[in-house]
N, C-alpha and C positions, 0 to 999 in steps of 0.2 A: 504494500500500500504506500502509496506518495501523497506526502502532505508540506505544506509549506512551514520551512524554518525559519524562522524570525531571525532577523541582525541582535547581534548583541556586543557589546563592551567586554571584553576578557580582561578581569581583574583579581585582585587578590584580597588578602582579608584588611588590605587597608580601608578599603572602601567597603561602602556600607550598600546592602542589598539592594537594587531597584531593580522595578520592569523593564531596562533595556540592559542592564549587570550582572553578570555572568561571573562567581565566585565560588571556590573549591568548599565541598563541605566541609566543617569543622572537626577538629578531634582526630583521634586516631581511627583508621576504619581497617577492616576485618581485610587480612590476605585474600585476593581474588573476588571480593563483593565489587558491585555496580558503583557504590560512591569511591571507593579507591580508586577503581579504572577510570574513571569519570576525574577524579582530581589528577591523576598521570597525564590524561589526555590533555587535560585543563594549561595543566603548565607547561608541557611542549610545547600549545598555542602561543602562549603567555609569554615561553622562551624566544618563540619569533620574530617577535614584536618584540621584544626588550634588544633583540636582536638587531633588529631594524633600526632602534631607533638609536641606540649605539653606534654605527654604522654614518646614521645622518648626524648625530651628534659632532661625531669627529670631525667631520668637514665643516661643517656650521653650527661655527662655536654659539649663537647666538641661542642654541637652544641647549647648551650647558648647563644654564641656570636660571633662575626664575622671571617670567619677560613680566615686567611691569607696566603690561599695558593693557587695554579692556581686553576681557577676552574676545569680540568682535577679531581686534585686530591682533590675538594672538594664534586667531586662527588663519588669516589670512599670511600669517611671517610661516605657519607652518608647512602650509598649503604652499606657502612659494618654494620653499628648501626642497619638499616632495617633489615638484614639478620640477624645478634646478637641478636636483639628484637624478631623474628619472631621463632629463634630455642629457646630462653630460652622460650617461651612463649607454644613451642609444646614439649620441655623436659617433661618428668613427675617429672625425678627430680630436677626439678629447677620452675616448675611451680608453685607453691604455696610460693617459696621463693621470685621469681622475682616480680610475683604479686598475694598479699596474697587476699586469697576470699574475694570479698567487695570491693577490691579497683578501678576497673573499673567500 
């Protein structure tokens, strides 16, 4: 059967439950039950994305630390880094400069 899965926020127990937040259950859970495999899965996602942004961090320091600006426009500095990351990344000419073979 196919049913549609909702978008969610993959977070950790900093953050506090909502309807679009997606967080590992608490505690310790039983070898081989459904909320262990569910929190393993949880944080490979989680590892991704921590991945990622690791990744974009290093080149644009700007998001090293906390932007002090509305969030409006901390979304739009983000939104630029991703789209800046994603054209040097598919340039031919900037793609061995921005990241040289090896280093992903």
């Amino acid at each position: 059967r196919l049913f549609a899965v909702p978008y969610v926020i993959v977070a950790d127990d900093a953050f506090a439950l909502h309807k679009h937040i997606t967080k590992p259950f608490p505690g310790h859970q039983e070898k081989g039950s459904k909320k262990r495999i569910f929190n393993y899965r949880l944080s490979r996602a989680r590892r991704c994305s921590e991945n990622a942004f690791g990744i974009l961090s290093s080149v644009f320091r700007v998001l090293k630390k906390p932007m002090l600006l509305d969030p409006e426009k901390s979304t739009l500095v983000t939104c630029a880094c991703v789209h800046l990351h994603n054209f040097l990344l598919q340039s031919k000419s900037s793609a061995n400069v921005y990241t040289p073979p090896g280093s992903l």
